[in-house]
C-alpha positions in Angstrom: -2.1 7.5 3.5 -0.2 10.6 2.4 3.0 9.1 5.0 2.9 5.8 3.0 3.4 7.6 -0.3 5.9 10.6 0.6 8.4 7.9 1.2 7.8 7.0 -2.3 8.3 10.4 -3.7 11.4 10.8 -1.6 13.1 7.7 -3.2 12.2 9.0 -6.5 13.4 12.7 -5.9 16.9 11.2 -4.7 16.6 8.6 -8.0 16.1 12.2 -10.1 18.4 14.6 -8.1 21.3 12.5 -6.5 21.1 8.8 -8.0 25.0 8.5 -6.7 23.7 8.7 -3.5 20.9 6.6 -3.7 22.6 3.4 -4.8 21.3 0.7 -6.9 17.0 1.2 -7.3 16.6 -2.9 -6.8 17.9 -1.7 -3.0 14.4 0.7 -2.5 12.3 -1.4 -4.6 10.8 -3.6 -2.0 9.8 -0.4 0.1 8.3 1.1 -2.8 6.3 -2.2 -4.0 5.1 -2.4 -0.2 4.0 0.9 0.1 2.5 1.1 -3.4 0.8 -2.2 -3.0 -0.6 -0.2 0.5 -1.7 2.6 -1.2 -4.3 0.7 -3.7 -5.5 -2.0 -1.5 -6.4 0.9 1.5 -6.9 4.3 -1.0 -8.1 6.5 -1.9 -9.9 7.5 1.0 -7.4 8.2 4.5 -8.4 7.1 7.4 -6.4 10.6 8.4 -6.3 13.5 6.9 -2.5 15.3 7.4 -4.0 17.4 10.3 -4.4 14.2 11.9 -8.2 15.0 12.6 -10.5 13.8 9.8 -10.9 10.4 7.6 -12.1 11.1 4.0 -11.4 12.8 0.3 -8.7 14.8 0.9 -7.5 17.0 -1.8 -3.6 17.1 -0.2 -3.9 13.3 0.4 -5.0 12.2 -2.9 -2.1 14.5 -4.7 0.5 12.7 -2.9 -1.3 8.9 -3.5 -1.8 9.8 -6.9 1.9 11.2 -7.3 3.3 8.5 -5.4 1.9 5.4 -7.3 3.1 7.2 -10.4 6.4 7.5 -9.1 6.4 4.0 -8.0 5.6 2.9 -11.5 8.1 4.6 -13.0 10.5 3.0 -10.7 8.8 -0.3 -11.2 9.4 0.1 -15.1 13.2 0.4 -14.1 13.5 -2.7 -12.2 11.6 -4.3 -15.0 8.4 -4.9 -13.2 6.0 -3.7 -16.2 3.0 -5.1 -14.9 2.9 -3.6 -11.9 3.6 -0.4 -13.6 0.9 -0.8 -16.1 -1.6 -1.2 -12.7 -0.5 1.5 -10.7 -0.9 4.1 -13.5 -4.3 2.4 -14.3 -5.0 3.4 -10.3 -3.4 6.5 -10.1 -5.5 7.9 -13.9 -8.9 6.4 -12.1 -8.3 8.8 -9.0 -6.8 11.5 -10.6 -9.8 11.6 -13.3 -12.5 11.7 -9.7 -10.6 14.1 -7.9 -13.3 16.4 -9.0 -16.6 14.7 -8.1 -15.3 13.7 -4.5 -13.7 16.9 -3.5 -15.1 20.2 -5.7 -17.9 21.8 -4.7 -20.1 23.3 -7.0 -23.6 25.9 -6.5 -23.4 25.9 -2.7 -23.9 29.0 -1.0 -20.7 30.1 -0.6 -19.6 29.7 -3.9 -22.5 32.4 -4.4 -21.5 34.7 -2.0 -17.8 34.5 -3.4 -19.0 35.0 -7.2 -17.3 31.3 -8.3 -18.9 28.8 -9.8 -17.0 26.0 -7.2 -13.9 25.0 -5.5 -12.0 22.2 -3.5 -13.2 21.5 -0.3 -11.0 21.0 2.5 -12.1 17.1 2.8 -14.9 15.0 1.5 -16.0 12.5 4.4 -16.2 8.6 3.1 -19.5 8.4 2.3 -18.8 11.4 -1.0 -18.7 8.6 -3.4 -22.2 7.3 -2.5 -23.6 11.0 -3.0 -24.0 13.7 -5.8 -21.5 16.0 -4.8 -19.3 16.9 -1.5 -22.3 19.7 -0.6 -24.1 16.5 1.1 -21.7 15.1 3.4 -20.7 16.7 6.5 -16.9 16.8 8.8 -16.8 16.2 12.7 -13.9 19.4 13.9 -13.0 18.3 16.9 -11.1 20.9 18.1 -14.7 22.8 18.3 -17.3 22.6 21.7 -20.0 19.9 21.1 -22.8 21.2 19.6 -20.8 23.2 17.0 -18.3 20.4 16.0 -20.0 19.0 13.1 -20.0 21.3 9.7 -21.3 20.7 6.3 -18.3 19.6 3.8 -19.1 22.3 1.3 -18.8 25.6 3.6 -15.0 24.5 4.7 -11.8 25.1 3.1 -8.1 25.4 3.0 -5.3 25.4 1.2 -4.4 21.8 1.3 -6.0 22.2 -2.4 -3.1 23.7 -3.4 -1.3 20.3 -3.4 -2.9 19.7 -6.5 -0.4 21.9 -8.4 2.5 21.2 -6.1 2.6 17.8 -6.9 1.6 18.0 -10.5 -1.8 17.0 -10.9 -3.3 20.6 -11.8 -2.2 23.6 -13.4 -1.7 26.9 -11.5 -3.7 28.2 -14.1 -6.6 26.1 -13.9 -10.1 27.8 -13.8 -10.8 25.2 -10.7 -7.5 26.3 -8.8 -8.4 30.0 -9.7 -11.7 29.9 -7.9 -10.4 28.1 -4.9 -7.5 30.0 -4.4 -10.0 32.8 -4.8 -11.9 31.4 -1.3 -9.1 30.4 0.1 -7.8 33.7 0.2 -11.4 35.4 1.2 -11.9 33.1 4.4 -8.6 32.4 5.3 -5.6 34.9 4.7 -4.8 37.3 7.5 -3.1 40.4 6.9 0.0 40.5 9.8 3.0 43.3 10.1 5.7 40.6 8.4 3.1 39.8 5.4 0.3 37.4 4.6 -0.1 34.6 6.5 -3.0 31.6 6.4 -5.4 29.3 8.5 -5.7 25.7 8.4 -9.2 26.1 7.2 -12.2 28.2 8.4 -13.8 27.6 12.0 -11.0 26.0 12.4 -10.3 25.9 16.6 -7.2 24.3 17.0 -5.4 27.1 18.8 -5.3 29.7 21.6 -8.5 31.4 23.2 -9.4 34.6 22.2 -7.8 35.8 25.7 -4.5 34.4 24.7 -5.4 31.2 27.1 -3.5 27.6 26.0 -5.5 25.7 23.8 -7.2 23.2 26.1 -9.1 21.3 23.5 -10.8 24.1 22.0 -9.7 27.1 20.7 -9.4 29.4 18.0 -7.4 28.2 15.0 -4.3 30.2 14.3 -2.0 31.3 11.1 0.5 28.6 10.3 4.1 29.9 8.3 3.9 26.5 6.9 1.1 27.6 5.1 3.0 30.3 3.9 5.6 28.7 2.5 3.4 26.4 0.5 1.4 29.2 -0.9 5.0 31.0 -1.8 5.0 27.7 -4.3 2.1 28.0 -5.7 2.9 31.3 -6.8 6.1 30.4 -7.8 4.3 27.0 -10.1 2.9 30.5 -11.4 5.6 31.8 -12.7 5.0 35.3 -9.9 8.6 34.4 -8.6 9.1 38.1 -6.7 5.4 36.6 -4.7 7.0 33.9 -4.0 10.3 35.6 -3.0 8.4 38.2 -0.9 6.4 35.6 1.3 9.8 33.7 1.8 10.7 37.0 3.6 7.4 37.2 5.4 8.0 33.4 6.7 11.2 34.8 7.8 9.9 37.7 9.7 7.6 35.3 11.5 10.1 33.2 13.4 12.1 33.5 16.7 14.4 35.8 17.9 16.6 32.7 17.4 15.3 31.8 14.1 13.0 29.0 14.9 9.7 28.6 13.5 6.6 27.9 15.2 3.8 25.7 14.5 1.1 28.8 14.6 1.8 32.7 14.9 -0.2 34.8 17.2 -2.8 37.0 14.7 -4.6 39.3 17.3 -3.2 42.5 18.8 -0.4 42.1 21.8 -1.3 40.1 24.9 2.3 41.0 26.6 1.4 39.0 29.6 1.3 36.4 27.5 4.4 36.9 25.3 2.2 37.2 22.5 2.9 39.7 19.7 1.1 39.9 16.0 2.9 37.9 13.3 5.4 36.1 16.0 5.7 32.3 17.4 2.2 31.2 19.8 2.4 28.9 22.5 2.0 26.4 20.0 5.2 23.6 19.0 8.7 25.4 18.5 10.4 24.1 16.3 8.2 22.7 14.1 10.6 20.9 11.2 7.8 20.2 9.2 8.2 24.8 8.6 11.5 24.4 8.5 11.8 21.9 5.8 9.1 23.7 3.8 11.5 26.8 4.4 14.2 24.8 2.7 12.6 23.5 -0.3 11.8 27.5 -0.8 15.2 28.5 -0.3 16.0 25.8 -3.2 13.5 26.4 -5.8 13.8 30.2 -5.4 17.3 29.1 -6.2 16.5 26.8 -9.2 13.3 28.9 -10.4 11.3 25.9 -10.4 9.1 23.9 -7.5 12.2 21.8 -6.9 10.2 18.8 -5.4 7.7 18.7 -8.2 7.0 14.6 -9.0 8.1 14.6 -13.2 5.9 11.5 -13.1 2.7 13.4 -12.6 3.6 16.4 -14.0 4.2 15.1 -17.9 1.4 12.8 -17.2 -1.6 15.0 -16.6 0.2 18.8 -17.4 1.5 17.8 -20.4 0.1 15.1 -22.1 -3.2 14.8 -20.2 -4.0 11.1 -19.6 -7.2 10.0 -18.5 -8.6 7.1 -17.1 -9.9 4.4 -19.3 -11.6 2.6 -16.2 -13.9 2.9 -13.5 -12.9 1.1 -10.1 -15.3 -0.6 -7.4 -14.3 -2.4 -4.7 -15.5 -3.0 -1.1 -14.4 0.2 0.8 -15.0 2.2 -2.4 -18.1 1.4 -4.0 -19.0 3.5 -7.1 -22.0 3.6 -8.2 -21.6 5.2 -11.3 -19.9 3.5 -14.4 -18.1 6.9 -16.6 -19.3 7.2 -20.1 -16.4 5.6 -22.0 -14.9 3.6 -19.1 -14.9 -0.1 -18.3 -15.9 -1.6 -15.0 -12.8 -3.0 -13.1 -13.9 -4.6 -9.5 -11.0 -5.3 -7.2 -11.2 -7.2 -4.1 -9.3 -9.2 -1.4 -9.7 -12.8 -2.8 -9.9 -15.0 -5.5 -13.2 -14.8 -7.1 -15.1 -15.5 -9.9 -17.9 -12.6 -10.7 -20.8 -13.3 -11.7 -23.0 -10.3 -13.6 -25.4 -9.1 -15.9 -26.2 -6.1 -17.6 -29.4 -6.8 -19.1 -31.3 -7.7 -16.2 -30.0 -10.8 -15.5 -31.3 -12.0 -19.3 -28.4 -12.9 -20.2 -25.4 -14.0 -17.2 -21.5 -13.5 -17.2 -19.2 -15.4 -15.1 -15.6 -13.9 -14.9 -12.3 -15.0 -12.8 -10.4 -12.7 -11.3 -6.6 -12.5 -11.9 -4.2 -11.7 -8.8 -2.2 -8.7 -9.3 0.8 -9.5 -6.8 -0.8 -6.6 -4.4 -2.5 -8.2 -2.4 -5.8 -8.0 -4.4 -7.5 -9.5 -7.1 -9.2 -7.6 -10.3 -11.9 -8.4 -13.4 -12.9 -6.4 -15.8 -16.6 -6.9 -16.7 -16.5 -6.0 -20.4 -15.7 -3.1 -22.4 -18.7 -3.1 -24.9 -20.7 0.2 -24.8 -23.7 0.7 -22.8 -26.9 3.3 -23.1 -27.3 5.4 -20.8 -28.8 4.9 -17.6 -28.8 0.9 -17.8 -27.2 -0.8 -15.2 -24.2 -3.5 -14.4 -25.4 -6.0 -11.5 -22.8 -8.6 -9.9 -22.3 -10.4 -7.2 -19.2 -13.2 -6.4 -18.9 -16.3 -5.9 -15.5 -16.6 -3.4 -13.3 -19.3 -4.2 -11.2 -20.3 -1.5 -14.1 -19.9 0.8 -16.7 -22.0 -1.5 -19.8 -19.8 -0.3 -21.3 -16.6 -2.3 -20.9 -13.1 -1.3 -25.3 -13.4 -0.9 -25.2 -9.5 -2.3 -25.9 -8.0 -5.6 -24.4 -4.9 -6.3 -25.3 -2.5 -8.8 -23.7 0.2 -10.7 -25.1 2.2 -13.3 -24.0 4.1 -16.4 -23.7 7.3 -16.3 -26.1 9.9 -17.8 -24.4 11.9 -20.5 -27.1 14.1 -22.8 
């Protein structure tokens, strides 16, 4: 999911940065509407997290889809398509207002041992939005021997949180990003000759043995400099620019003889029968450009003082201004079952419909069409009146092309606020 929105933020970075070189926007609209209209008819969940290991909540993934479909308004606003602008915002507020309940994890036991009161987890599997909280799902790591492959959500994470503030959906500052970065920095940092360095996430085992032996499907998880090059802006979104300056030297000191940077640095002491020396390149993928274009960005916004990359979108959006979501969203491969005080019920599904729903028991019955939004979906809104607490919406639908009913109620009720 996060590939089908950083195209998306590259269009509107060159729209921002170098619009002679991007040409006329009606030229990148089309590959923006098509991987917009992707991005709400398939998110928020990935079916891939950016490790390429896990589907779920994913704290990286939903920064990106959220900055992306904002992005993709604003350019939709440009080419006069205020419509679709309007919806895409609607989307993006709806995840960036649940960010929290399917990804932060709250009065587990390592937020105990680590004095905070919570903090991102590294993914939430699918089945989060069904439960309380992240603390009762657990994540297959399949780079682990069977029998110790499957972990409980809450006790893993990694700095793919940090995503958050890169792409302008949280403050550095932010009690939620203090805590995490607070973990992060307990279970995953490792203190090397060239500087800091950090792991994917913890019992992570995607990497050589302990004997220096190729990874062979299991492993032990190494430090990655792209790790450090993303934390060096963080701490510049800070404002600690001579941190972020110092672990741009440290990523630096961790590449080739010939400059080239490696997927993961060796963390242990020397195996020299193995080539492999503390802070330097692993046996693992050399050159990895994914490091090297993080080195760049670096490079620039040490230059410019700023995260050069940052979306504007998001930023003034929920930085500055603070928008929040006036809706809560169910459809098929997201069902929520909890309507937010305040919010109004939106279903969104695949095909014409008309719903038909009650929230009084069935006392008193609502039929409502959908409307097609152009996406490839179709959405109702079941009413904005407000509700007391702790009643309940049922509907099912009635599908109109096919002429047959769904022969499901679903239910969703309103949230508990006292």
């Amino acid at each position: 999911m996060d590939e089908a929105a950083f195209p998306i933020l590259l269009v509107d970075l060159l729209r921002r940065e170098a619009p002679e070189d991007l040409g006329g926007l009606k030229r990148w609209w089309n590959l923006v509407r098509k991987a917009a209209g992707f991005l709400v008819r398939n998110g928020p969940v990935t079916q891939q997290d950016r490790w390429e290991e896990d589907a779920g909540f994913s704290p990286f993934t939903l920064a990106v889809e959220i900055s992306g479909l904002l992005a993709a308004a604003e350019l939709a606003d440009l080419v006069g398509e205020k419509a679709i602008a309007a919806m895409l915002r609607e989307t993006a507020d709806n995840w960036n207002d649940n960010v929290e309940r399917w990804t932060y994890a709250t009065g587990s036991e390592l937020a105990r041992q680590l004095g905070v009161e919570g903090y991102y987890v590294r993914i939430a599997p699918p089945e989060t939005d069904y439960a309380a909280s992240p603390v009762d799902g657990f994540v297959p790591i399949k780079n682990r021997p069977l029998g110790t492959n499957l972990d409980a959500a809450a006790h893993i994470v990694s700095p793919d949180s940090l995503a958050l503030v890169r792409f302008g959906l949280r403050a550095p500052d932010d009690p939620r990003i203090r805590n995490t970065v607070k973990v992060i920095d307990a279970l995953l940092r490792v203190k090397l000759p060239q500087g800091p360095c950090w792991y994917r996430y913890n019992g992570d085992g995607y990497g050589e043995h302990a004997d220096g032996a190729a990874f062979d499907g299991t492993g032990i998880g190494r430090g990655w400099p792209l790790l450090v090059g993303e934390r060096a802006h963080f701490e510049l979104a800070a404002g600690r620019v001579p941190e972020a300056a110092r672990l741009l030297r440290a990523m630096e000191a961790m590449a080739s003889d010939s400059g080239l940077l490696s997927e993961q640095i060796w963390d242990c002491p020397a195996i020299p029968g193995r080539e492999l020396l503390p802070g330097r390149p692993s046996g693992s993928a050399m050159p990895l450009v994914w490091a090297h274009a993080e080195y760049l960005k670096l490079r620039r916004s040490l230059e410019d003082g700023r995260v050069w990359d940052l979306p504007a979108a998001s930023a003034d959006r929920y930085l500055t201004r603070k928008v929040a979501s006036s809706l809560t969203l169910w459809r098929f491969n997201h069902r929520c079952r909890i309507l937010q005080p305040g919010t109004t019920l939106r279903v969104e599904v695949r095909a014409a419909a008309s719903v038909r729903w009650s929230d009084d028991n069935w006392k008193t019955v609502h039929d409502t069409m959908t409307r097609d939004t152009g996406f490839g979906y179709h959405i109702a809104s079941l009413s904005a009146g407000r509700r007391a607490d702790g009643s309940r919406i049922e509907f099912t639908f009635n599908w109109i092309d096919a002429e047959r009913w769904e022969g499901e109620n679903f239910v969703v009720e309103v949230a508990q606020t006292g």
